[in-house]
C-alpha positions in Angstrom: -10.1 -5.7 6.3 -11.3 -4.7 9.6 -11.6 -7.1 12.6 -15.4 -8.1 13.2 -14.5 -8.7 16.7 -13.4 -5.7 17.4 -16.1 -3.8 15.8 -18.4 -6.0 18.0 -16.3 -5.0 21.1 -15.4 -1.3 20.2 -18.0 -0.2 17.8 -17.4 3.4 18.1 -13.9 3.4 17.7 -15.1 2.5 13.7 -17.3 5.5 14.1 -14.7 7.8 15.2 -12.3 6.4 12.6 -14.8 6.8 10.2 -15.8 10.4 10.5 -11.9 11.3 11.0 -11.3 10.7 7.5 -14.3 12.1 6.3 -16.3 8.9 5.5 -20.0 8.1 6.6 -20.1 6.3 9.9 -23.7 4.8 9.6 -21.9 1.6 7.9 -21.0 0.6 11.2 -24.6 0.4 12.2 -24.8 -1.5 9.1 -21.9 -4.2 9.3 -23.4 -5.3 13.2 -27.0 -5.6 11.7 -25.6 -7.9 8.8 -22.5 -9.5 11.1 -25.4 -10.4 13.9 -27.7 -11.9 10.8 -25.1 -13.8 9.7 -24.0 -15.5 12.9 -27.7 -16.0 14.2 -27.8 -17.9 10.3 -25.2 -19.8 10.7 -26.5 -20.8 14.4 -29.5 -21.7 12.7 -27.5 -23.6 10.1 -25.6 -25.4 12.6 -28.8 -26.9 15.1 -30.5 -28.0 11.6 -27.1 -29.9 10.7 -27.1 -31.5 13.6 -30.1 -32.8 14.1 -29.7 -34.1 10.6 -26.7 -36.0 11.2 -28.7 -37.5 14.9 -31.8 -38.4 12.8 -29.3 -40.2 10.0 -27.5 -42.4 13.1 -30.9 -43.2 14.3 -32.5 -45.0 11.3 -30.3 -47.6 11.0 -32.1 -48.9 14.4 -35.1 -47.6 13.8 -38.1 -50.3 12.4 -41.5 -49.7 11.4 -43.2 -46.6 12.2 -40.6 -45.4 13.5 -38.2 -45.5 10.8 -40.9 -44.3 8.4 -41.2 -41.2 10.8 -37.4 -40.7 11.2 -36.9 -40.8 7.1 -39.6 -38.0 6.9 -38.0 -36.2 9.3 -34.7 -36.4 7.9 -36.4 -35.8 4.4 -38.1 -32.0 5.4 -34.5 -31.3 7.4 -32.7 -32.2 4.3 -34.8 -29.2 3.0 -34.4 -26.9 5.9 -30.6 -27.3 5.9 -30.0 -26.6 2.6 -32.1 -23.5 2.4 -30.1 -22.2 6.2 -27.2 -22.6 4.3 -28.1 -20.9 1.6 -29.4 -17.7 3.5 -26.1 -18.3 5.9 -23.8 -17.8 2.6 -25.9 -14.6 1.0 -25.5 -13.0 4.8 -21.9 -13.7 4.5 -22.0 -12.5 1.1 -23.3 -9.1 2.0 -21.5 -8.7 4.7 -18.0 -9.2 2.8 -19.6 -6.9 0.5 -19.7 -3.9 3.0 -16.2 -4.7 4.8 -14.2 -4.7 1.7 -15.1 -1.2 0.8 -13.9 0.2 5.1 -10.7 1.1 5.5 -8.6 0.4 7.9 -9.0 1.5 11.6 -7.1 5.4 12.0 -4.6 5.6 14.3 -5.5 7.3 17.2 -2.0 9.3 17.0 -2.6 10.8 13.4 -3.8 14.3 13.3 -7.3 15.1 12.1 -8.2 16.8 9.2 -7.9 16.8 5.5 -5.0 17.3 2.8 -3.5 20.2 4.4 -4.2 19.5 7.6 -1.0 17.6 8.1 1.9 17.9 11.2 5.2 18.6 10.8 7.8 16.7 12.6 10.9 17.7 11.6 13.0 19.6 9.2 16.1 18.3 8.3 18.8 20.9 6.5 18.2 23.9 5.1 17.0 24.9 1.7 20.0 26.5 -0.8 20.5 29.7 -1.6 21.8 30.7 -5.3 23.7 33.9 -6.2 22.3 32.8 -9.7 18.7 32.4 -11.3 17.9 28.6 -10.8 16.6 26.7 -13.5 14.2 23.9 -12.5 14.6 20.6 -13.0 13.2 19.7 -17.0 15.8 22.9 -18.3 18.0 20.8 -16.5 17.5 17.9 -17.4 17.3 19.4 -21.1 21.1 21.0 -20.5 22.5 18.0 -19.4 20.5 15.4 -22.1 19.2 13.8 -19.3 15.7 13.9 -19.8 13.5 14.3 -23.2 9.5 15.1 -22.6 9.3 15.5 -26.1 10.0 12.3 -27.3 8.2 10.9 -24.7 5.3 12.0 -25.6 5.8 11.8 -29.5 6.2 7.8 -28.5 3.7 7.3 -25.6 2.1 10.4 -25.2 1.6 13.4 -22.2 3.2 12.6 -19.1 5.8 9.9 -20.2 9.3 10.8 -21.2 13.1 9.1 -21.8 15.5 9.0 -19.3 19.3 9.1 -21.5 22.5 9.2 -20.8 23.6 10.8 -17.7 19.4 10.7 -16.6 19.7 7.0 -16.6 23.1 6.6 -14.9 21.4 8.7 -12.5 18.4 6.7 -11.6 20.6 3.4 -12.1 22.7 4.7 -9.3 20.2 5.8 -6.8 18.0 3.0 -7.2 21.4 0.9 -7.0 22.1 3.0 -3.8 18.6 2.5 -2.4 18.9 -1.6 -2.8 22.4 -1.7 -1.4 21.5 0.1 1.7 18.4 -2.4 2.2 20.6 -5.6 1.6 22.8 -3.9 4.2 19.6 -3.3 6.6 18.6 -6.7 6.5 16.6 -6.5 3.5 15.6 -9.4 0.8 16.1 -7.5 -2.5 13.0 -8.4 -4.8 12.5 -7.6 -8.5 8.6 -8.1 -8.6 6.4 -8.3 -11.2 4.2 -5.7 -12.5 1.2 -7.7 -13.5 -0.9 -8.7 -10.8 -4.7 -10.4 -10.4 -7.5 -8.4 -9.0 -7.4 -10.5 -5.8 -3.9 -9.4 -5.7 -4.5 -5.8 -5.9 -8.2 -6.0 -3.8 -5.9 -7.6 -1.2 -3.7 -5.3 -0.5 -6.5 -2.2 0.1 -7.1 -1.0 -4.1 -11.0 -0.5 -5.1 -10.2 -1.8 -8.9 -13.7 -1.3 -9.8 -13.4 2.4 -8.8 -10.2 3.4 -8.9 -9.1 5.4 -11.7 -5.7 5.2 -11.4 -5.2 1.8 -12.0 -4.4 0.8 -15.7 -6.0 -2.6 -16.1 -5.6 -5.3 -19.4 -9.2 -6.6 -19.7 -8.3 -9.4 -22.0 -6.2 -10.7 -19.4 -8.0 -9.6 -15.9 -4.9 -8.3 -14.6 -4.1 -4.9 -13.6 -0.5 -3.1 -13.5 1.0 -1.9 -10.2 1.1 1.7 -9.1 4.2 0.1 -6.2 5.5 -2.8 -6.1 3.8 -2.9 -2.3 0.7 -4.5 -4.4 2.8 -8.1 -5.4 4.9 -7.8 -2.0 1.7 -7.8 0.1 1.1 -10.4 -1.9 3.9 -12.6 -1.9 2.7 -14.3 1.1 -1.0 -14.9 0.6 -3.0 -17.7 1.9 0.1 -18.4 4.3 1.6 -19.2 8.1 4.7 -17.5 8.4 7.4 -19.1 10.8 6.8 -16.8 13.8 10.7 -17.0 14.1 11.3 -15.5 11.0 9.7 -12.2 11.7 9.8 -9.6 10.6 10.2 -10.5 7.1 11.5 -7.4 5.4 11.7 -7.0 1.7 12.9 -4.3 -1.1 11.3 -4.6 -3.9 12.2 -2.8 -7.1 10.0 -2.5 -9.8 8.5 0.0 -12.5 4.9 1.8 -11.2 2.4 2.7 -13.2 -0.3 5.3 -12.4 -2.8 7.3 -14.9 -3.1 9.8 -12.4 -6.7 10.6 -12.9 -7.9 13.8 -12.2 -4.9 15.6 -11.8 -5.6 17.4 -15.4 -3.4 20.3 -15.6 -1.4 19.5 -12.3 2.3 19.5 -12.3 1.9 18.5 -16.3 5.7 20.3 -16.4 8.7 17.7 -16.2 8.6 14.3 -14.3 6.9 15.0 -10.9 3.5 13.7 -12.0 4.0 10.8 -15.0 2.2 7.9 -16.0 5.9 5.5 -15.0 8.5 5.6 -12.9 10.7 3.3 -11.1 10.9 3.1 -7.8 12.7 0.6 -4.8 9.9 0.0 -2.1 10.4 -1.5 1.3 7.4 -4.1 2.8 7.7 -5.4 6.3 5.7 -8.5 7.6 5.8 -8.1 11.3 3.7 -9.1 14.6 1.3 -6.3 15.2 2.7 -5.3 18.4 6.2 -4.9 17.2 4.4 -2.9 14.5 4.6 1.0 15.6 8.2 0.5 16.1 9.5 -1.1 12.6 7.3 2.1 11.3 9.8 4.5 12.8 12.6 2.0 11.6 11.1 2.6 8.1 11.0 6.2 8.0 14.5 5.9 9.5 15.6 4.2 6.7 14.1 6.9 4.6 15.9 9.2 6.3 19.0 7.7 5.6 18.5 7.9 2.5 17.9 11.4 1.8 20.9 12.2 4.2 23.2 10.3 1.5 21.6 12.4 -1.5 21.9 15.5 1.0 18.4 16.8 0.1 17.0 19.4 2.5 13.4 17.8 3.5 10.7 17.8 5.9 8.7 15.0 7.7 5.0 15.0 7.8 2.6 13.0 10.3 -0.6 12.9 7.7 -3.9 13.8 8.6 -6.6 11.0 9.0 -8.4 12.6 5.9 -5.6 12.1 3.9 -4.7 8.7 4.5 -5.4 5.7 1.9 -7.8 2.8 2.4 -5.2 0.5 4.0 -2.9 2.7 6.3 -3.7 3.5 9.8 -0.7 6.1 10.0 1.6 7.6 7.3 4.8 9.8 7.2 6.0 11.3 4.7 9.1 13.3 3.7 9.5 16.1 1.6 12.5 17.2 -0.1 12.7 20.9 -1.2 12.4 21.9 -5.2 14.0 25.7 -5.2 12.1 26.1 -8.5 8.7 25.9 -6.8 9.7 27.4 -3.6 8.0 24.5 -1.3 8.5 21.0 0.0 7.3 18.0 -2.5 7.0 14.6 -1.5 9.4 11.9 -2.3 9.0 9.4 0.3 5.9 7.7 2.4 5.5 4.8 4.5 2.3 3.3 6.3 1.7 1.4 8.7 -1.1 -1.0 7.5 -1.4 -2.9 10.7 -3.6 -5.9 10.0 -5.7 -4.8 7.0 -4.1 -6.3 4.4 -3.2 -9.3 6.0 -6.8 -10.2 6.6 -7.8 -9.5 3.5 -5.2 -11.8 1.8 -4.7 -14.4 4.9 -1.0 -14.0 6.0 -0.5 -15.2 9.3 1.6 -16.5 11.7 1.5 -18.8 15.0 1.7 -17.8 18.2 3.4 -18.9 21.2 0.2 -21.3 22.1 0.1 -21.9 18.5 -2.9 -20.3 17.5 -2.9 -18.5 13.7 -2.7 -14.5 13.8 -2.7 -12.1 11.7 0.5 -10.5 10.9 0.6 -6.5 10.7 2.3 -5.2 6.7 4.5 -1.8 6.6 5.4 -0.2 3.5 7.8 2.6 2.6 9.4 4.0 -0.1 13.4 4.2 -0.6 13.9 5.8 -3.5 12.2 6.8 -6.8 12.3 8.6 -10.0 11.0 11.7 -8.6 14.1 12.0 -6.3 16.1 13.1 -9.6 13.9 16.3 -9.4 15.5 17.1 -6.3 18.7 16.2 -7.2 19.2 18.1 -9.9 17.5 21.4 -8.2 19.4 21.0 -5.1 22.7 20.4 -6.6 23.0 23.0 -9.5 26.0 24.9 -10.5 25.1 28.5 -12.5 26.6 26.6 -15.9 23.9 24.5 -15.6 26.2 21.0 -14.3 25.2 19.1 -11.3 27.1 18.3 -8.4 26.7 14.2 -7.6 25.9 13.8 -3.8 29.2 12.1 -2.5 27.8 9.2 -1.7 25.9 8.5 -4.8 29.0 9.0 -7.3 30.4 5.4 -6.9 26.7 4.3 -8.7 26.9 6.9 -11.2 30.5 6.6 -11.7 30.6 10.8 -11.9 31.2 13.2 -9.4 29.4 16.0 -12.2 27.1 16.1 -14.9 27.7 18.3 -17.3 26.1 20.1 -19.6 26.0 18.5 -23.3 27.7 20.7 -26.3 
């Protein structure tokens, strides 16, 4: 949730964040109309009150006449108050209507544009070159009886598939590696759950009434997570933090789910686009000032990772266009897939600044002890897709798989070989 002050303050840096990401500015025009009805009704509100409460202390030494007049007068205010605070609360209502649907303010820094519109920042390694035909990651998978789409789909239909034997060992490890190195970091490992309420997942920036990727349970009113970022945002609702204790940093590792609406016929080969995965996510509670910096600690940490599983990759600075409701900024990193000749994403992190922390109360006191707002950073560690790259990256012409160095402790191989 954007701040109303400084929309009042700043109202065309809305504007301009607005029409960088391709969204109509004129609800700016429309939020100071209903944020100046509402404070002019609660004004309104507040004199009425007021008054009341003088007219009540006056009666009791009031006699006569004058008493008679008072009660009258305190009779038609009675009236008048209730109906100011009625139109006080619909303003509101409207109001909160039209802020929840804004996203969050654009950093200045992000490039404009849409999809593709993207800059690059760096490219780490370089992409491998085969004296062999590779294979891409499902004939892989299928060679080493790793992965089975087919039963996945007999079971739970398109896009959902088993992970077996040396697949499993394979995402046990890395998500293993990805929680070690954030306990190491600092990090408070999490297992979260993956059923959260609608203020829960309207908190942390998701439209549920419009968003078809969310798989929702309408018996229960709850909705399952596409990130575990959704119960870590969360965590600390309706809170004050100890400002000492910040930043708070978490990992949380959880399965995802996404029905990845409207991606019909998109990468519908292998595991790159499914319905589940797992994934270890890292959320950061910090003060908004300190909050540009942890986001380059974040995409560090990323980094690190992908230097461990010794993936050629690229970081991206997205475009403003491209950004989702609750980040301001967002990098992501690509790791190469030979078998499609181009980078694919496999990590992102945003910085969220304030947004979701207004929007689900999480704050902390300041050095004069006032309650602000703390700034939420998210980023991804390590996820299911990263076995895509893995196993493309690290191919042998028999169809085995070198394990990155650092990974074979968690998988407890050093290969994975083909199945006979």
């Amino acid at each position: 949730m954007i701040d109303l002050r400084t929309l009042r303050e700043d109202p065309d840096r809305l504007r301009a964040s607005q029409r960088a990401r391709g969204e109509d500015d004129s609800v700016v025009d429309t939020l100071l109309s209903l944020d100046e009805r509402r404070r002019s009704a609660l004004t309104a509100f507040e004199s009425l009150r007021a008054e009341q409460k003088s007219i009540g202390k006056s009666v009791s030494k009031a006699s006569g006449d004058e008493r008679q007049a008072l009660l009258d007068r305190a009779k038609d205010l009675a009236a008048q108050v209730k109906s100011a605070e009625a139109e006080a609360e619909k303003v509101a209502g409207e109001l909160d209507a039209v802020i929840e649907g804004v996203p969050n303010l654009v950093d200045e820094a992000a490039p404009i544009g849409g999809e593709d519109d993207y800059a690059v920042l760096e490219e780490v390694g370089e992409p491998p070159s085969f004296d062999f035909a590779p294979r891409d990651h499902l004939e892989l998978g299928e060679l080493l009886g790793a992965i089975d789409m087919e039963r996945g789909a007999k079971v739970s239909g398109a896009r959902f598939f088993f992970l077996k034997g040396v697949g499993a060992r394979l995402q046990l490890g890395l998500l293993n590696m990805a929680m070690q190195q954030a306990i190491e970091a600092g990090f408070t490992p999490m297992i979260t759950p993956v059923l959260v309420k609608p203020e829960s997942m309207q908190g942390t920036g998701f439209h549920v009434a419009h968003d078809k990727e969310i798989y929702r349970l309408p018996d229960d009113d709850l909705y399952l997570v596409g990130t575990s970022e959704v119960p870590l945002a969360a965590y600390h609702g309706d809170e004050i933090l100890d400002a000492g204790s910040l930043p708070l940093r978490y990992a949380g590792w959880s399965s995802c789910f996404r029905r990845e609406a409207g991606s019909y016929g998109k990468d519908t080969r292998g595991i790159i686009r499914v319905h589940q995965f797992d994934k270890v996510e890292m959320f950061s509670y910090c003060r908004p000032e300190e909050a540009g910096e942890e986001h380059r600690r974040l995409l560090a940490w990323e980094k690190e990772m992908l230097a461990k599983v010794e993936l050629p990759y690229r970081v991206i600075d997205t475009a403003a266009g491209d950004l989702g409701s609750s980040a301001a900024r967002k990098f992501d990193c690509e790791a190469w897939i030979p078998s499609q000749g181009r980078y694919r994403e496999v990590t992102s992190t945003s910085n969220c600044t304030d947004f979701q922390a207004r929007r689900l109360r999480v704050r902390y006191r300041d050095q004069d002890g006032k309650p602000q707002h703390v700034a939420t950073l998210n980023g991804t560690l390590a996820t299911t897709r990263w076995i895509v790259a893995i196993l493309e990256n690290h191919q042998q012409a028999d169809g085995s798989v070198v394990v990155p160095k650092a990974l074979r402790p968690f998988v407890g191989l050093d290969v994975l070989e083909p199945v006979k």
